[in-house]
C-alpha positions, 0 to 999 in steps of 0.5 A: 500500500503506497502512502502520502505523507500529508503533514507531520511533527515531533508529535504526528504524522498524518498519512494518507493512501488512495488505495484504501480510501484511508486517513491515518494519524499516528501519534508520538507523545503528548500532545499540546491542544495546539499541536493534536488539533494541527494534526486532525485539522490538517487531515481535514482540510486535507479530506476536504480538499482531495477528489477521492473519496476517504471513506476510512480513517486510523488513529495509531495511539501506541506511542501517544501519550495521556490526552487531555479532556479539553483535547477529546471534547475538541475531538468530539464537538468539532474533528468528528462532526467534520470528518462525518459531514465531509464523507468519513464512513468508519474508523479504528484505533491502533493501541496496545491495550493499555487500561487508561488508554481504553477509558479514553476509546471508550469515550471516543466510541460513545462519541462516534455512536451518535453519528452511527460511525463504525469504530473499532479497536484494533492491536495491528494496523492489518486488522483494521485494514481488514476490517475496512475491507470486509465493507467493500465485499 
């Protein structure tokens, strides 16, 4: 799977692949408000702009440090509603099952239920891309 390297940081890398309609943040440490918005704003204004569809985005939270509450009420109110309207279909996460991580997913996940997003946890980036791909069978 080839991949663009859209924008990054000591923080992130957002990464985009035609070839799996996908998105990908991966995260590195912990991230001021400034520097976790920059990355989902950059990868939707990316989005908005691109001719393709992107129906499928990854968040790779396996070297991401704690996220603030103020970072996930951002993520929640203003990244997510965005990323629905401009097309998104579904979304995982990558992470190594750890337990504070998990409280903060399942948050997310009951973000995401109210706009009826698929989203799944997942210990491997194959896995989610996968389960992407059962929707196109």
């Amino acid at each position: 799977m080839s991949e663009f390297v859209v924008t990054e940081d000591s923080f992130f890398k957002v990464v985009y692949s035609k070839e799996a309609s996908l998105l990908k943040i991966i995260w590195n440490g912990t991230q001021t408000h400034e520097s976790y918005t920059k990355a989902f704003l950059s990868g939707l204004d990316f989005q908005e702009k691109c001719t393709e569809n992107i129906d499928n985005f990854i968040s790779d939270i396996q070297k991401q440090g704690v996220v603030n509450p103020e970072n996930r009420k951002w993520f929640e109110q203003v990244a997510l509603p965005r990323a629905v309207n401009q097309g998104l279909k579904r979304g995982a996460v990558i992470f190594d099952g750890n337990v504070f991580k998990k409280y903060y997913l399942n948050l997310i996940l009951q973000a995401t239920n109210v706009y009826k997003l698929p989203f799944k946890f997942f210990t491997t980036e194959k896995e989610a891309l996968a389960w992407f791909e059962s929707f196109n069978r």
